[in-house]
C-alpha positions in Angstrom: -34.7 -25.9 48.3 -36.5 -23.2 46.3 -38.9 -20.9 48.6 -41.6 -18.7 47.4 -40.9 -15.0 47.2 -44.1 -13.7 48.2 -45.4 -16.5 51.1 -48.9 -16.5 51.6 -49.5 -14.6 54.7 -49.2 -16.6 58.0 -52.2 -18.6 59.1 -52.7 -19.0 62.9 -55.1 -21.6 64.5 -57.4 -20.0 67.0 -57.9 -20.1 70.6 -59.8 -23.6 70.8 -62.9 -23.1 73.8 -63.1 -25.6 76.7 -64.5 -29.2 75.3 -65.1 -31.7 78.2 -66.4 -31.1 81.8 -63.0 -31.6 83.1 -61.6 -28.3 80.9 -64.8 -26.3 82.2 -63.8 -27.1 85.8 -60.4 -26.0 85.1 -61.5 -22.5 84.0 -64.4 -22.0 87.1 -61.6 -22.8 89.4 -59.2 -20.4 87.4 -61.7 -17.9 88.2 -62.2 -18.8 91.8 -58.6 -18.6 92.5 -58.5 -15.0 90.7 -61.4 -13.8 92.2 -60.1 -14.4 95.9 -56.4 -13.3 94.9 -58.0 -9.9 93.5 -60.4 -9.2 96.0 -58.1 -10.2 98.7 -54.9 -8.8 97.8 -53.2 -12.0 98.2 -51.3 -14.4 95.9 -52.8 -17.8 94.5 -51.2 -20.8 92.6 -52.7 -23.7 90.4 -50.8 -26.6 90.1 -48.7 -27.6 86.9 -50.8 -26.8 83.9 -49.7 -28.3 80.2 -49.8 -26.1 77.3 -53.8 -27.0 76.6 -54.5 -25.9 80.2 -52.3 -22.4 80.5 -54.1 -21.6 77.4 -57.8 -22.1 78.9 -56.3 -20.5 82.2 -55.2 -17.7 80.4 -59.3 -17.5 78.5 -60.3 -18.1 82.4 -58.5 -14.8 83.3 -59.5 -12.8 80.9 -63.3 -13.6 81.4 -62.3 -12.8 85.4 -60.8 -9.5 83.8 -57.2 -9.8 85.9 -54.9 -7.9 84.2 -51.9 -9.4 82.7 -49.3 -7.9 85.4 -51.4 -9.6 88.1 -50.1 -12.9 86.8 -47.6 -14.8 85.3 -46.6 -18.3 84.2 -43.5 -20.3 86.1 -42.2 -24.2 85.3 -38.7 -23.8 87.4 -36.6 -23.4 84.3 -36.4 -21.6 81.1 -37.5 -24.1 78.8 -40.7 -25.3 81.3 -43.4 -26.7 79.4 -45.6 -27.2 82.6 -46.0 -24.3 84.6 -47.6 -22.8 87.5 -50.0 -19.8 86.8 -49.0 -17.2 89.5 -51.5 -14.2 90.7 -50.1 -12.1 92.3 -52.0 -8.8 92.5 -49.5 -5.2 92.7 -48.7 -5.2 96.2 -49.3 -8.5 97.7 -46.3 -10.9 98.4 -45.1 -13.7 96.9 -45.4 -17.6 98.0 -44.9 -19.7 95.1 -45.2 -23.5 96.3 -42.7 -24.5 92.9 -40.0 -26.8 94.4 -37.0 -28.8 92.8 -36.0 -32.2 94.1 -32.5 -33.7 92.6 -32.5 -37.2 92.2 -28.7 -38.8 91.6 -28.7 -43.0 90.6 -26.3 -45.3 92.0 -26.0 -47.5 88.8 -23.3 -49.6 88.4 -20.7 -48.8 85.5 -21.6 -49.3 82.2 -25.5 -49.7 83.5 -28.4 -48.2 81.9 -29.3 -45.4 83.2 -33.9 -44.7 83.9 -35.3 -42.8 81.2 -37.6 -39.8 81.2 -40.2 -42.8 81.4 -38.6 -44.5 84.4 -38.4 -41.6 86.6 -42.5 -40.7 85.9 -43.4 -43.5 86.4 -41.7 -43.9 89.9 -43.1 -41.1 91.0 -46.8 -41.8 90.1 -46.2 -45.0 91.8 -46.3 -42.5 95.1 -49.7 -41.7 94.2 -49.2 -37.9 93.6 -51.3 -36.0 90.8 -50.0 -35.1 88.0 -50.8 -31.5 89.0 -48.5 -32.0 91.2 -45.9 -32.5 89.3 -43.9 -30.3 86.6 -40.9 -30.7 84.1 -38.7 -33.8 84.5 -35.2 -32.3 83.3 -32.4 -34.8 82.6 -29.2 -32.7 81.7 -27.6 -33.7 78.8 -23.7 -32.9 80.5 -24.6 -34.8 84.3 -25.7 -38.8 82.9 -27.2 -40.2 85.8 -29.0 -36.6 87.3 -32.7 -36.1 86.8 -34.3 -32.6 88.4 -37.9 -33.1 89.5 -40.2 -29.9 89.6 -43.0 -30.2 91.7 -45.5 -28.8 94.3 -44.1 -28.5 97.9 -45.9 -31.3 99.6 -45.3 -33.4 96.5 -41.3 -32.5 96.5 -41.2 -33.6 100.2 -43.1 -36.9 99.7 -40.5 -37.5 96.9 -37.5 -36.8 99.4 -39.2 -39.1 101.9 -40.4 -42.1 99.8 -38.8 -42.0 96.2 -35.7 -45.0 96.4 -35.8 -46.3 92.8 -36.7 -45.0 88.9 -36.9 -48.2 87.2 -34.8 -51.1 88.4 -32.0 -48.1 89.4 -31.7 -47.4 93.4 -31.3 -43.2 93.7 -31.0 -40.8 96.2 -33.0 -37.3 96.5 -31.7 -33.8 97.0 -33.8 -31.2 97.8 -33.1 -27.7 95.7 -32.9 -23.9 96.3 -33.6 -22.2 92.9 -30.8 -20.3 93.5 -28.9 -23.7 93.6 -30.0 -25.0 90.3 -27.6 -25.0 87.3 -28.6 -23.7 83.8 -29.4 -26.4 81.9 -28.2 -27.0 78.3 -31.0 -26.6 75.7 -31.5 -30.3 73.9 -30.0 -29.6 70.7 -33.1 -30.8 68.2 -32.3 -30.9 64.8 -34.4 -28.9 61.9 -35.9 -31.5 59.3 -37.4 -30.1 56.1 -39.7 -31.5 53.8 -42.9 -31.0 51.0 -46.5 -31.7 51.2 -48.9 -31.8 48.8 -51.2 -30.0 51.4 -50.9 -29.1 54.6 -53.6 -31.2 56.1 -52.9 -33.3 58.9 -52.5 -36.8 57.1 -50.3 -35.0 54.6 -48.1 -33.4 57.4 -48.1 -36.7 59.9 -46.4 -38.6 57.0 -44.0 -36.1 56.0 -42.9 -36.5 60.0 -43.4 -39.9 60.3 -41.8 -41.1 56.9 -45.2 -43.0 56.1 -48.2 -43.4 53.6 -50.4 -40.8 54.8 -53.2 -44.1 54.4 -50.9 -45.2 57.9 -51.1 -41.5 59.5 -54.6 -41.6 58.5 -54.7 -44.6 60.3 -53.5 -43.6 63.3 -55.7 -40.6 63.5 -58.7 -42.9 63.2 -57.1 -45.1 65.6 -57.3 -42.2 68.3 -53.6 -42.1 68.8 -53.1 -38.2 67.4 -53.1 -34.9 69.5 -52.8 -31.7 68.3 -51.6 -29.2 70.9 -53.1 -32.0 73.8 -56.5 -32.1 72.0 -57.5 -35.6 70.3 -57.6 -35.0 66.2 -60.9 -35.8 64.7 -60.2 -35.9 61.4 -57.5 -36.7 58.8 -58.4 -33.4 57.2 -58.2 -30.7 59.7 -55.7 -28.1 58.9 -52.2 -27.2 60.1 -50.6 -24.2 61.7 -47.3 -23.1 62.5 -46.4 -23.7 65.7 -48.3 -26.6 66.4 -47.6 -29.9 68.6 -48.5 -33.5 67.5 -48.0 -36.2 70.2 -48.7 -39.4 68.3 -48.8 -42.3 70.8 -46.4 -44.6 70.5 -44.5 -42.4 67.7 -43.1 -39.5 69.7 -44.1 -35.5 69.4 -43.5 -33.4 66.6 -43.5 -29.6 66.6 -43.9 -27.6 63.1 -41.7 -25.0 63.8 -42.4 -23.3 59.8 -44.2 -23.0 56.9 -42.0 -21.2 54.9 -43.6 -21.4 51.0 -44.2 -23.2 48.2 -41.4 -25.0 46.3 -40.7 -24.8 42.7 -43.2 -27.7 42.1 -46.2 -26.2 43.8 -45.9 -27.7 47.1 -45.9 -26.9 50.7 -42.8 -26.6 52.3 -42.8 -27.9 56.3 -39.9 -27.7 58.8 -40.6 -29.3 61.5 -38.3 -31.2 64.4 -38.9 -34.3 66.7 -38.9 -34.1 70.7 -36.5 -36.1 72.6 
């Protein structure tokens, strides 16, 4: 497919301030937790933050003025999405609460095996937060083997109460890090295709293989996120880089915008999560 020699130079969406009460209590307790770690000399953990959140925590730190060695970001594995922010002022020791719990089913052969769906919602059915927990990691090369990351009271009340994911009886290993294999990247496959614009109706089609009247549909229909915020309109504008969840549809990420094609339009590549 034809690209563009000269591509338009890359647009990036902006840092996007906290919207609901929720978001603002997230930051002030950002801030609470740096302030005592910096003042203190001592290290301080949030729970699992998502994307959204590690973004506001990272505007809370700033605004605390921590600087950027003081702290880092920690989901268990390489490809974490949802991650502990760690302060740890020069100096002061570490005591990250991040644990990993192994969870192997006893299915029968030939069985279906719990989905990424099955195992969270067995554990919310112990009542923990979801700050509480982290990535859910189900290698591709060990069918039956789910790693939990979570919070150390959490991955104790997993190893004590957690018997079933769906309608599949499992038992619970607790993990070292140093234990932990390196899990395969999931291999996701590069799709490609043209927009007239790159709006958000245009672009949820193109993923979607719809009329953009149905993605613009399911915007209205509040069932669109863009990078964990609710869309507002079928109009905004797109960036590299960013996440659509569409509920009930999957998540998309637009990995590039690489030009124009010889008709004039706007080339996407893009791939689906698993």
């Amino acid at each position: 497919m034809a690209r563009s020699i000269d591509p338009a130079p890359k647009a990036v969406r902006g840092f996007v301030p906290a919207r609901t009460d929720e978001e603002r209590y997230l930051m002030r307790h950002i801030e609470d937790l740096a302030r005592t770690a910096e003042s203190r000399g001592i290290p301080r953990y949030s729970g699992f933050l998502s994307d959204r959140e590690q973004d506001l925590a990272k505007a809370a730190l700033n605004r605390a003025g921590v600087p950027e060695a003081d702290y880092h970001f920690e989901g268990g594995w390489p490809g974490a999405e949802r991650k502990l922010l760690c302060i740890e002022p020069e100096g002061s020791w570490t005591d990250s609460p991040l644990c990993c719990v192994r969870l192997d089913c006893r299915a029968l052969p030939g069985a279906a095996l719990p989905t990424h769906r099955d195992y969270l919602g067995s554990l919310m059915g112990l009542e923990l937060k979801r700050e509480a927990l982290g990535d859910i990691v189900l290698p591709p090369d060990a069918p039956g083997t789910a790693y939990v990351f979570a919070l150390e009271p959490a991955a104790k009340l997993i190893c004590q109460e957690l018997c079933q994911a769906g309608r599949t009886d499992l038992s619970t290993t607790p993990m070292e890090p140093d234990a932990l294999p390196a899990f395969p990247q999931a291999e996701r496959t590069l799709q490609t295709a043209t927009v007239s614009s790159l709006r958000l109706d245009a672009v949820l089609a193109a993923m979607l293989r719809c009329s953009r009247g149905a993605a613009a549909e399911l915007v209205t229909a509040g069932r669109v996120e863009i990078n964990h915020l609710p869309a507002e309109s079928v109009h905004a504008p797109v960036y590299e880089g960013d996440v659509f969840t569409v509920r009930g549809k999957g998540r998309f990420g637009l990995t590039a915008l690489p030009g124009k094609s010889k008709k004039d339009r706007s080339i996407i590549e893009f791939f689906q999560y698993e």
